[in-house]
N, C-alpha and C positions, 0 to 999 in steps of 0.2 A: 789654355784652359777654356779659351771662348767657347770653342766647338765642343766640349767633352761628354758625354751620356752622364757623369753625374751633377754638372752646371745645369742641362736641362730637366732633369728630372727634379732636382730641387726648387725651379723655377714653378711646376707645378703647385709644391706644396703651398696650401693655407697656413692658417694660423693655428688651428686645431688640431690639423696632421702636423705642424711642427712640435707642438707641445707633448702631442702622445712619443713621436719621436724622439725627442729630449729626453726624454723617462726611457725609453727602449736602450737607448744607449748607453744611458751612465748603468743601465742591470748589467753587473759583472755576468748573469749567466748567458746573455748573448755579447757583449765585448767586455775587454778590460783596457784597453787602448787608448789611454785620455788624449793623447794626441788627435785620436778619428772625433773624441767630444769637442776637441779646440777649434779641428778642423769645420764640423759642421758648424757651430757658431759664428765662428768668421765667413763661411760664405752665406749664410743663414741674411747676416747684417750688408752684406754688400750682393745684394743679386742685381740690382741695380748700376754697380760700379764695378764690375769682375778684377778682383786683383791678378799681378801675372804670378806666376809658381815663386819667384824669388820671394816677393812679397810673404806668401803663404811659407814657406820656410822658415822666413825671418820670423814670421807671429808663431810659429809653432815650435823651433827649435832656436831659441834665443840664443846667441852664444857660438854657433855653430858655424863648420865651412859648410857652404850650400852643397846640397847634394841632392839630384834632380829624384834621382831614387826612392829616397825617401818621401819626398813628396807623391811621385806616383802611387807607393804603395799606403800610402793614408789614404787617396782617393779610392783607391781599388777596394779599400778595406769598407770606408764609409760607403760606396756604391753597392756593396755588396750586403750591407746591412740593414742599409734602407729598403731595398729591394726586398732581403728576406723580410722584413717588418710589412710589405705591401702584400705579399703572399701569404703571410702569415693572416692578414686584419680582417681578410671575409671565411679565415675559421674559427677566429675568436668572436666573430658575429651571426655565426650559424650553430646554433644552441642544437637543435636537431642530430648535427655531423658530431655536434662535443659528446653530446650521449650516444650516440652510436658508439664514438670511439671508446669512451668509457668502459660501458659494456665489454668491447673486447678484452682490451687492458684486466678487467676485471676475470673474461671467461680466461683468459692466457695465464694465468695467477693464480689459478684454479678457486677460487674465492665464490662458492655457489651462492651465499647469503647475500655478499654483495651484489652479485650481477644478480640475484631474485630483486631484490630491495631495489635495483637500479634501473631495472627491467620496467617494474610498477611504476615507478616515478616519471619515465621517460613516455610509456604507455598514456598516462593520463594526461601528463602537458601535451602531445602529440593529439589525443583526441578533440581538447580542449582550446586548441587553437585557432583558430576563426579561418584559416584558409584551407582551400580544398584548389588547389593548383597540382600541376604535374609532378612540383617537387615533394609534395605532402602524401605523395605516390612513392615518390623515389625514399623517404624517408620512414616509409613505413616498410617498405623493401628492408630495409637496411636495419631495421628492429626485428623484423620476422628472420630473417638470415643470422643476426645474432642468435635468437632464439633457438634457430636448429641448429645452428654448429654447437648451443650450450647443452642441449638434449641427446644430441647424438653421443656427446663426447660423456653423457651418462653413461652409455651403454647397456640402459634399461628398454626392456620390450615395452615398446608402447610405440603409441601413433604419433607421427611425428606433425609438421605443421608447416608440409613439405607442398600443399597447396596453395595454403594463404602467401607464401613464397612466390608462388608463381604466378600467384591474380595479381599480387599485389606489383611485380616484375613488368609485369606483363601494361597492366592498366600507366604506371608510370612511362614506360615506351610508347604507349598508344596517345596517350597527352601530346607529349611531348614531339610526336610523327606529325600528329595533326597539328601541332600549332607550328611547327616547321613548314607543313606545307604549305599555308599559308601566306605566309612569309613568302615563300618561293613562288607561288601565284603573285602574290603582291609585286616583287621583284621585276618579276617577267612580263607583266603588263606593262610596265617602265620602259623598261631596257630592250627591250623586244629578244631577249635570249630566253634559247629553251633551257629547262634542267630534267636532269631523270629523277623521278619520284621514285624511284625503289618499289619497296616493301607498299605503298601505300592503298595499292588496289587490296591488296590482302587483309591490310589492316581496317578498311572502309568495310569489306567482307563482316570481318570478327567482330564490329562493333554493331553492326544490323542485325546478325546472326545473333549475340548475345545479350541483344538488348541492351546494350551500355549506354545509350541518349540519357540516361536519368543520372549521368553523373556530371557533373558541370564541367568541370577541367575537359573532356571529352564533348559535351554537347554541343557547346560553343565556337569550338573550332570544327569539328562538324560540318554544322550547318554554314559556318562563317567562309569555308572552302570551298562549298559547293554556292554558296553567292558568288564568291571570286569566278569561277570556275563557269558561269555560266548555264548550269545547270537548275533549269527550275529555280531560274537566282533570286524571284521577287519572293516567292514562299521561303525557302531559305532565307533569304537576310532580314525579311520580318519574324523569325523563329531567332535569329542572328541577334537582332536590336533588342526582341526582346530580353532574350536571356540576360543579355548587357547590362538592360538595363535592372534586372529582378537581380541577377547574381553577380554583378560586378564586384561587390565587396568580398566575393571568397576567393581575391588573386590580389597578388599585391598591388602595390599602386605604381609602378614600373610598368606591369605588366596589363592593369587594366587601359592606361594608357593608350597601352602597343595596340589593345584593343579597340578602342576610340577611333586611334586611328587608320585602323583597316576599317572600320565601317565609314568613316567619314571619306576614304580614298574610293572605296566604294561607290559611294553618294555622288562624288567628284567624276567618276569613268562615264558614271551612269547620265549624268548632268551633260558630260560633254558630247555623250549619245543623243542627247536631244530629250531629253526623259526630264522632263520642267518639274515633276511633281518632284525628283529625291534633291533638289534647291531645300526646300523645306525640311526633310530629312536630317540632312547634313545639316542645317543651320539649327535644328532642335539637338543634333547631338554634339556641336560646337558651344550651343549654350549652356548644357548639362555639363561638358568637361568642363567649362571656364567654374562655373558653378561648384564642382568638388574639386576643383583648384588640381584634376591630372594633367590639364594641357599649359599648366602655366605652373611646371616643377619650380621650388626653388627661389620662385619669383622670375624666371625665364620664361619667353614665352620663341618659339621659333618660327623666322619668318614665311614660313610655309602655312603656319597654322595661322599668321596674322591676318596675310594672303587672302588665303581662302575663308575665312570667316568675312572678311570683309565683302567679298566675289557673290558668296552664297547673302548674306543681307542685301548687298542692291540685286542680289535676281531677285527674292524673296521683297522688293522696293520696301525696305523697312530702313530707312535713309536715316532716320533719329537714331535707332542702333546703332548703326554703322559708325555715325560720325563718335557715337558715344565711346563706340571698342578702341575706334582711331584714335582719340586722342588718349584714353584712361592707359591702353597697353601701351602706349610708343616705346615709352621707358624700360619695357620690360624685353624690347630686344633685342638682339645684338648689337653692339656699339658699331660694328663693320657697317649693317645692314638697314641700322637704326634711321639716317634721313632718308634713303633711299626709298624703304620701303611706306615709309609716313608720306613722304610725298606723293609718292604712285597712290596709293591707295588715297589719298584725296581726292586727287586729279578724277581715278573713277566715280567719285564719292561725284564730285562738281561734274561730268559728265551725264551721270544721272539726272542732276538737277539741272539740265541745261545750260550750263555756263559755261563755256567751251570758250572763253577768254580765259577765264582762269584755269581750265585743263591746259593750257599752251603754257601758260607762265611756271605750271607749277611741274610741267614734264619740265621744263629747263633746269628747273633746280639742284637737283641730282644727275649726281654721275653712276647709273646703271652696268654694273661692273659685271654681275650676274648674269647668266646669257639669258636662262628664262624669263628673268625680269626686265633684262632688254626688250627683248620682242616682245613681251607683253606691254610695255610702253610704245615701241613702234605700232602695234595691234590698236591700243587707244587712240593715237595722236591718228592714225588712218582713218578712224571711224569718225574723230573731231573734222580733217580735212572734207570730208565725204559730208560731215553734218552742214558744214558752213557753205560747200558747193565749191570748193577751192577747187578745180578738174583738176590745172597743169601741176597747182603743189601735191595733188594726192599721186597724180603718176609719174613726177620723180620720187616720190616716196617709196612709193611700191617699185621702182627699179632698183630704189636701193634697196629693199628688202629682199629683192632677187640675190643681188651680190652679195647682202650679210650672211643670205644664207648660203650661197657655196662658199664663201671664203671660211667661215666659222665651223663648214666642214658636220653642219647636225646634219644626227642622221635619224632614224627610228622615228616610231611615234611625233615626235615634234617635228623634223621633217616635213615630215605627209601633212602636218596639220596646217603649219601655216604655209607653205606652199598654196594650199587647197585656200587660204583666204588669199592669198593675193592673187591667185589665179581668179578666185571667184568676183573679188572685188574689178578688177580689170574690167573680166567682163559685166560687171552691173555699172561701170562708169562708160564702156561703151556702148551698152544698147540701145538700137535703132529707140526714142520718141514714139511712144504711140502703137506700139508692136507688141499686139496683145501674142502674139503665137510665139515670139522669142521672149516676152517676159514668161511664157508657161515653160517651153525649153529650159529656161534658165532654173524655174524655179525644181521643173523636175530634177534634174542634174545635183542641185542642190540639195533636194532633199533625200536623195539616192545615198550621198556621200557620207560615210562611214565615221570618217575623220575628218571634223570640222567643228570646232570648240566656239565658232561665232555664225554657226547656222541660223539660230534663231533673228542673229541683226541682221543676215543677207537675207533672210526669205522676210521682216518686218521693211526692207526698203524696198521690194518688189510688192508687197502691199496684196489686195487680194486677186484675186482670180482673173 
C-alpha cells in the first residue's frame, strides 16, 4: 500500500476536503459501497502509520478469509470516487458553467419559459459581477451560443445574435492569446528556449485595427507583452503598471497575482540590465502585493518573492524595511526553505551595513541546497572576501566557483552571468596598482557586458574615471 496512487492522493487531503468527502460518499447517488466508507475512514486516521492490506481486510471484512481482491477493488473503488469528487468541485464552484448548463438542459427539454426566465437571471449575475477577465469573455460566449441554438430551434424569421457570438468568441480567445503570451515571453527569458507564438501577430493586428485597448482583460496583456518583449518596453510597462494598478480588481486574485508578478520579473530583468531606477519599481510593487495580501496567498509567501523583496530594499538602502520583511515573513515560508533563505537574506541585510563579520558567520549557518541560492551566497561571501582584502581567500573562492560551475552543469542565462562575475572579479583583483589605462579597459569591458547582475559592485570598486 506504501506506493499506491490512492495512499498519496489522500495524503494531500485537508480537513475541509475530508469532510466535504465524508458527505460525497455516504450519497448513495454516487456510492453505495460502505465498505469504500470504512475503507476511507481507516486510512483517513492512520496516513501517518500505513497499515498493510491484511490489516485493511481484517477492519473491513471482519470474519473473513483474507482475500487480496477484495481489498484491491475497495481501493480502486474509493480512488475512483475521490477523483471523480476532485473533477467534479471546480464545476460546483463555477456558477457561470452551472447556468450555462442549465440553460441547455432547459433548451433540450424544450421548456421555452424556463430557459427565458433562466436566460434573464444568468444575464444579470453575469453583468453584475465585478470581473472582466478572459473567462467573463468565455462565459458570455457560452450564454450567447445558448441563446442562438434556443432561437434557431424557433424556427422564426428574425435576426439572430449570431454576432454578439462571434465578438464575444472572439474577444475571449484574444485574452486569453495574450495573456499566454506572456507567460511564454516570461518563460523564455528564463530558460533561454524559443517557443512559436502562433496566431499572435494576427491577433496583435485585430486588436490595434479594432480598437480593443479599452477593454482591460486585453489592454493589460497588451501592453504587458510588449514590455516583455522589448519593444518600446519603458512606454508599455508604464501603460502596464498602470493599468495594474487602476484595474487590478477586475481579475481574480490568482490571477492579479500572476500579474504582480510579471511586472516585478520585469523590474527584476531590467535591474540586472543595469537600469538602477526599476529597484524602486519593483520595490513599490512588492509593497503594494504584500499590502492587498496577493503575494503572501494563504499566509504563504514564496521564496523568490522573499528574495527579491529583500534584494530590491537594500538596492533601494531602505535597510529598516528590509530588516522589518525579514523577520515579520520568515514564518510565512517554506519550512524546506525557511532558515535558508532568513539567513542569506540577513547576511545581505549585514553586508549592506558593513558587518562582514557577521555576513561570514551567518553564510555558515545554512545549508544552501538550491542551486540559485547557492551561488548567490557564494556571489556574497566574494564580495565580503574582496571587502576585507582577503586576495588568496577570494581566489580560491573564485576557483571554486569555476568548478561549481562546470560540475553543476548550469547553463543559460545563469551561466553567462556568473561566469562574467568571477571572470570580472579575477581580473579587478588582479590589476596592475596605479594603471589608470587598465582600470578604463576594465571598466569599459564591464560596462559593455550584457549579462552581469553585480555590474554596478565591479564598476563602484573601480571607483571613478
Amino acid at each position: 500500500m506504501k506506493g499506491s496512487r490512492l495512499v498519496s492522493l489522500m495524503a494531500t487531503l485537508d480537513k475541509s476536503e475530508a469532510r466535504a468527502l465524508r458527505k460525497f460518499l455516504a450519497s448513495p447517488f454516487f456510492n453505495h459501497r460502505q465498505d469504500v466508507c470504512a475503507l476511507f475512514e481507516f486510512l483517513l486516521k492512520r496516513q501517518d502509520d500505513l497499515p498493510g492490506k491484511e490489516r485493511v481486510f481484517a477492519h473491513l471484512y471482519p470474519g473473513q478469509a483474507y482475500d487480496a481482491r477484495q481489498v484491491r477493488y475497495a481501493m480502486s473503488w474509493l480512488l475512483k470516487l475521490i477523483e471523480q469528487y476532485l473533477a467534479l468541485q471546480p464545476f460546483l464552484e463555477d456558477e457561470p458553467r452551472q447556468k450555462a448548463a442549465l440553460l441547455r438542459a432547459y433548451r433540450l427539454r424544450q421548456l421555452p419559459g424556463h430557459f427565458r426566465q433562466s436566460l434573464r437571471a444568468a444575464r444579470q449575475q453575469h453583468q453584475n459581477q465585478p470581473l472582466r477577465h478572459a473567462e467573463y469573455f468565455d462565459s458570455e460566449y457560452q450564454l450567447q451560443q445558448e441563446q442562438y441554438q434556443f432561437t434557431a430551434a424557433q424556427k422564426r424569421v428574425r435576426e439572430h445574435n449570431l454576432q454578439e457570438v462571434s465578438d464575444s468568441l472572439d474577444l475571449a480567445y484574444i485574452a486569453r492569446k495574450l495573456r499566454q503570451a506572456c507567460l511564454l515571453l516570461s518563460h523564455q527569458a528564463v530558460y533561454q528556449r524559443e517557443y512559436d507564438f502562433g496566431m499572435l501577430e494576427a491577433v496583435i493586428h485585430h486588436v490595434e485595427s479594432r480598437g480593443l485597448l479599452g477593454i482591460p482583460a486585453v489592454a493589460i496583456y497588451y501592453h504587458c507583452y510588449f514590455a516583455l518583449s522589448g519593444q518600446d518596453a519603458d512606454a508599455h510597462f508604464r501603460a502596464f503598471h498602470a493599468l495594474l494598478l487602476q484595474q487590478g480588481g477586475l481579475f481574480p486574485a490568482h490571477e492579479t497575482r500572476d500579474l504582480y508578478l510579471l511586472a516585478v520579473n520585469y523590474c527584476i530583468r531590467r535591474l540586472n540590465e543595469g537600469e538602477e531606477a526599476y529597484a524602486r519599481e519593483g520595490l513599490e510593487l512588492y509593497k503594494k502585493g504584500l499590502e492587498n495580501g496577493l503575494l503572501a496567498p494563504d499566509g504563504g509567501l514564496s521564496r523568490f518573492t522573499y528574495r527579491n523583496a529583500v534584494a530590491m530594499a537594500l538596492k533601494e538602502k531602505e535597510l529598516e524595511w528590509a530588516e522589518q520583511f525579514i523577520q515579520q515573513y520568515k514564518e510565512n515560508l517554506p519550512r524546506d526553505h525557511r532558515e535558508s533563505m532568513y539567513s542569506f537574506s540577513l547576511a545581505r541585510l549585514s553586508y549592506e551595513r558593513r558587518q562582514y563579520g557577521q555576513v561570514l558567520e551567518l553564510l555558515q549557518k545554512a545549508e544552501y541546497e538550491d542551486l540559485l541560492l547557492n551561488l548567490a551566497a557564494k556571489t556574497l561571501l566574494l564580495k565580503t572576501y574582496y571587502e576585507l582584502g582577503e586576495g588568496p581567500l577570494l581566489e580560491s573562492h573564485l576557483d571554486a566557483m569555476k568548478v561549481f560551475l562546470q560540475r553543476k552543469g548550469i547553463i543559460g542565462y545563469h551561466r553567462r552571468n556568473y561566469r562574467n562575475i568571477v571572470r570580472y572579479t579575477l581580473q579587478l583583483l588582479h590589476l596592475k596598482p596605479h594603471s589608470r589605462q587598465a582600470r578604463r579597459l576594465l571598466r569599459e569591458k564591464i560596462e559593455k557586458e550584457k549579462v552581469l547582475t553585480e555590474k554596478a559592485w565591479l564598476l563602484a570598486q573601480l571607483g571613478g574615471q
